[in-house]
Phi, psi and omega in degrees: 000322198260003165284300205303320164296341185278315163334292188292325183304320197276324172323284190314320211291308197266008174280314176316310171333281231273020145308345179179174190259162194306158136304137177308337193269358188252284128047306178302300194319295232277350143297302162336288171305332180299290186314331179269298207254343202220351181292318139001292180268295192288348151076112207325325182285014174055013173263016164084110184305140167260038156235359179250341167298302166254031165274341193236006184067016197227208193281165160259349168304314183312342174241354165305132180257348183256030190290192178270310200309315175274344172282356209240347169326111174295162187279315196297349143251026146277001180264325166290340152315332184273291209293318185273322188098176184193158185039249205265345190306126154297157186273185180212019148296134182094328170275334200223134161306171179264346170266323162295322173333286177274007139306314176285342180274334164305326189298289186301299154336318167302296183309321192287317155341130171299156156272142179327129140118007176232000000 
């Protein structure tokens, strides 16, 4: 019963995702969360810790969230990537709301954005 709802939560979640793009008021949400649940690994500038990078054995490029590989990313799958985990990632349904998921993924998008005029 709770798989078949977290299954119908990522469904319903990312057909929103992809009716329009996140809001700056979600952006707000999702820097808390980002800074509480994902800064850790992912490093408050979102370019990925290197001491958590070789804790984990892996590149450190491997935890940036602003590389291109990861920007070019549709949202609804970084909201299943988030939600299942993907590599060395834990998933983080159940731990992480289906709105917190995609505040932080607004978030991270917002933080990642070139500044205007460059």
């Amino acid at each position: 019963m709770k798989q078949c709802f977290w299954k119908f939560s990522l469904i319903a979640f990312a057909g929103m995702i992809l009716t329009g793009p996140l809001s700056a008021a979600d952006a707000v949400k999702g820097k808390e969360v980002y800074e509480k649940k994902c800064a850790m690994c992912h490093a408050k500038d979102l370019t990925g810790n290197p001491a958590m990078a070789k804790l984990f054995k892996i590149d450190p490029s491997a935890l940036s969230l602003v590389k291109k590989e990861t920007l070019d990313k549709k949202d609804a799958d970084l909201i299943l990537i988030t939600a299942k985990g993907q590599g060395k990632m834990a998933a983080q349904e159940g731990k992480l709301s289906a709105d917190d998921i995609a505040n932080s993924i607004a978030y991270i998008r917002s933080a990642a954005a070139p500044a205007p005029g460059k």
